[in-house]
C-alpha positions, 0 to 999 in steps of 0.5 A: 813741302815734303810734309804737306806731300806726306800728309796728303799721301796719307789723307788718299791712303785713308781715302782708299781703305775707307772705300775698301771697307765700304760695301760696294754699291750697285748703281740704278739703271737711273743713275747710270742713265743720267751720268751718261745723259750729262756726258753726251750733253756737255759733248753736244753743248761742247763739241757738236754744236759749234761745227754745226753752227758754224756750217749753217754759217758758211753754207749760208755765206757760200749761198749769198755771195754765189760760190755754193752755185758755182762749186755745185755747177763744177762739181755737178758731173762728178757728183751725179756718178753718185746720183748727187749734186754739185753742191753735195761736194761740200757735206764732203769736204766739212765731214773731212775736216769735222765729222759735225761740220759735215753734219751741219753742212748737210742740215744746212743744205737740206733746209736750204733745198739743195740736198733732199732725203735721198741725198742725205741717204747717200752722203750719211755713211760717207760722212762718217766713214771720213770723218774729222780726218784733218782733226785726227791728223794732228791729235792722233797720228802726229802724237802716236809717231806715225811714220811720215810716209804712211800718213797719205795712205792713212788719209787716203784710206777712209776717202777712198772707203768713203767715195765707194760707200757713195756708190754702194748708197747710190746702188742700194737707193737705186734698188728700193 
């Protein structure tokens, strides 16, 4: 075991000054485009895709057994503060758990007509503003040792940015 460790040791130590000698190569604007291209597919493929499969899925069975005309009826007088409807509470609560939950969940409700293009104008910077918080959560805080007192207020942060993102989108429609 020690000698294979050695020789391995070895064989990276030639590895590094045979790329010292090595003249460094300048990539292509090509080359650095096509890496970049192959990053973000393998994260649209790998990541994105399935929150918004998944949202297309739950909005279309909270549509069939009733519940998304229900919670749009409930929450429709809060939502129309911000010039929404009911139903735009839900882009809200996927964009908390998963940005691209959030994405998809608009795109669904889009396609279905609940939301149009002055609605998903609105919702845009809020879905990002509080974005994937539930994921971060447990990835970020919990492995940086946040102080448990803290953690409400770094939750509560970005909702209350993203409730007056709402209103300043609202405005800014209103005014074009």
């Amino acid at each position: 075991n020690i000698r294979l460790l050695i020789r391995q040791e070895k064989k990276m130590t030639e590895e590094k000054m045979a790329a010292a000698v090595q003249p460094e190569r300048k990539e292509i604007v090509t080359e650095v485009f096509v890496r970049g291209a192959k990053k973000g597919w393998g994260i649209a493929i790998g990541s994105m895709l399935p929150n918004v499969v998944m949202a297309f899925v739950i909005i279309k069975a909270l549509n069939i057994t009733g519940i998304l005309t229900l919670v749009g009826d409930t929450c429709g007088p809060v939502m129309e503060i911000f010039g929404l409807p009911g139903e735009a509470i839900v882009v809200l609560l996927g964009a908390w758990l998963s940005a691209g939950g959030g994405v998809g969940t608009a795109i669904a409700l889009h396609s279905s007509g609940a939301l149009n293009g002055t609605d998903l104008a609105i919702l845009t910077p809020a879905i990002f503003l509080m974005g994937s918080q539930v994921q971060y959560l447990g990835r970020v805080l919990g492995v940086i040792g946040v102080s448990g007192r803290m953690v409400p207020i770094i939750m509560a942060v970005p909702v209350i940015v993203a409730i007056l993102s709402l209103w300043v989108m609202r405005l800014i429609v209103l005014a074009s």
